[in-house]
C-alpha positions in Angstrom: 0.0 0.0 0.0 1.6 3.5 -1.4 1.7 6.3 1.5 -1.3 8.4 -0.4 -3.5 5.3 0.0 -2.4 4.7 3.9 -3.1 8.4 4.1 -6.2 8.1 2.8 -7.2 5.0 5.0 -6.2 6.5 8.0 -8.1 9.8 7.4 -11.2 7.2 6.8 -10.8 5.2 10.1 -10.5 8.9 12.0 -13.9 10.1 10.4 -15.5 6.9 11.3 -14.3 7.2 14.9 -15.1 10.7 15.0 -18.8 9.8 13.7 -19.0 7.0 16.4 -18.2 9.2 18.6 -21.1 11.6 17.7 -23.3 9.1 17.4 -22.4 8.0 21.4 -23.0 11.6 22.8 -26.4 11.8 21.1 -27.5 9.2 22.4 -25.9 10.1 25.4 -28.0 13.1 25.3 -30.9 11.6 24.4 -31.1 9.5 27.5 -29.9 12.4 29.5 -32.9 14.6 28.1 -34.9 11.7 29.0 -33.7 10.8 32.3 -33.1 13.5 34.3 -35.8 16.3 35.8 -33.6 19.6 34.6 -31.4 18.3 31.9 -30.0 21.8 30.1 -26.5 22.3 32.2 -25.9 18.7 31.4 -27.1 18.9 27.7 -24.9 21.7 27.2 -21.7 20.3 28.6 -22.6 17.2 25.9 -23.6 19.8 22.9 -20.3 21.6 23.4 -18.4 18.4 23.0 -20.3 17.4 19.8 -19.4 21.1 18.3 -16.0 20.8 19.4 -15.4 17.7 17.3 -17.7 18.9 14.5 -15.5 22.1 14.4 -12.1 19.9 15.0 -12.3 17.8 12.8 -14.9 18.2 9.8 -14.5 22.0 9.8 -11.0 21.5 10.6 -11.2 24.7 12.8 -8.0 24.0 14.9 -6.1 24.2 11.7 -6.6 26.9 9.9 -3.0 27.7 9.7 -2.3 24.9 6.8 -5.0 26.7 4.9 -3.5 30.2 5.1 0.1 28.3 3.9 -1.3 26.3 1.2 -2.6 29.8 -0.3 1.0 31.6 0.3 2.0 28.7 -1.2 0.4 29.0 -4.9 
Protein backbone atom coordinates (compact mmCIF):
# COMPACT_ATOMS: atom_id res chain seq x y z
CA UNK A 1 0.00 0.00 0.00
CA UNK A 2 1.56 3.48 -1.37
CA UNK A 3 1.67 6.29 1.46
CA UNK A 4 -1.30 8.36 -0.39
CA UNK A 5 -3.55 5.33 -0.01
CA UNK A 6 -2.35 4.71 3.94
CA UNK A 7 -3.12 8.37 4.12
CA UNK A 8 -6.22 8.06 2.83
CA UNK A 9 -7.17 5.01 5.02
CA UNK A 10 -6.24 6.52 7.97
CA UNK A 11 -8.12 9.79 7.37
CA UNK A 12 -11.18 7.22 6.80
CA UNK A 13 -10.83 5.18 10.08
CA UNK A 14 -10.54 8.86 11.99
CA UNK A 15 -13.87 10.09 10.39
CA UNK A 16 -15.53 6.91 11.26
CA UNK A 17 -14.34 7.17 14.92
CA UNK A 18 -15.14 10.66 14.99
CA UNK A 19 -18.85 9.83 13.66
CA UNK A 20 -19.04 6.95 16.36
CA UNK A 21 -18.18 9.19 18.64
CA UNK A 22 -21.09 11.60 17.65
CA UNK A 23 -23.26 9.12 17.44
CA UNK A 24 -22.35 8.00 21.37
CA UNK A 25 -22.97 11.62 22.82
CA UNK A 26 -26.42 11.81 21.09
CA UNK A 27 -27.46 9.21 22.38
CA UNK A 28 -25.90 10.08 25.43
CA UNK A 29 -28.04 13.12 25.33
CA UNK A 30 -30.87 11.59 24.40
CA UNK A 31 -31.08 9.47 27.45
CA UNK A 32 -29.93 12.36 29.47
CA UNK A 33 -32.87 14.55 28.12
CA UNK A 34 -34.95 11.67 29.04
CA UNK A 35 -33.74 10.82 32.27
CA UNK A 36 -33.09 13.45 34.31
CA UNK A 37 -35.85 16.33 35.79
CA UNK A 38 -33.63 19.60 34.62
CA UNK A 39 -31.39 18.27 31.95
CA UNK A 40 -29.96 21.77 30.11
CA UNK A 41 -26.53 22.31 32.17
CA UNK A 42 -25.92 18.71 31.45
CA UNK A 43 -27.09 18.85 27.67
CA UNK A 44 -24.87 21.74 27.17
CA UNK A 45 -21.73 20.31 28.56
CA UNK A 46 -22.64 17.22 25.91
CA UNK A 47 -23.57 19.79 22.86
CA UNK A 48 -20.28 21.59 23.43
CA UNK A 49 -18.35 18.41 22.96
CA UNK A 50 -20.30 17.45 19.77
CA UNK A 51 -19.38 21.11 18.29
CA UNK A 52 -16.02 20.81 19.35
CA UNK A 53 -15.38 17.74 17.32
CA UNK A 54 -17.73 18.93 14.47
CA UNK A 55 -15.50 22.15 14.41
CA UNK A 56 -12.12 19.88 15.03
CA UNK A 57 -12.32 17.81 12.77
CA UNK A 58 -14.90 18.24 9.81
CA UNK A 59 -14.52 22.03 9.85
CA UNK A 60 -10.96 21.50 10.61
CA UNK A 61 -11.21 24.70 12.83
CA UNK A 62 -7.99 23.98 14.91
CA UNK A 63 -6.12 24.16 11.69
CA UNK A 64 -6.62 26.92 9.93
CA UNK A 65 -2.97 27.71 9.67
CA UNK A 66 -2.33 24.85 6.81
CA UNK A 67 -5.02 26.72 4.93
CA UNK A 68 -3.49 30.19 5.07
CA UNK A 69 0.06 28.30 3.91
CA UNK A 70 -1.26 26.26 1.20
CA UNK A 71 -2.58 29.83 -0.32
CA UNK A 72 1.00 31.56 0.29
CA UNK A 73 2.04 28.75 -1.25
CA UNK A 74 0.39 28.99 -4.91
Amino acid sequence: MEANETEKASAWRQGWVVFAVLVVLTLVEFGISVGIPNPWPWLTIVALAKVGLILNYFMRFMNLSVLWWKESEE
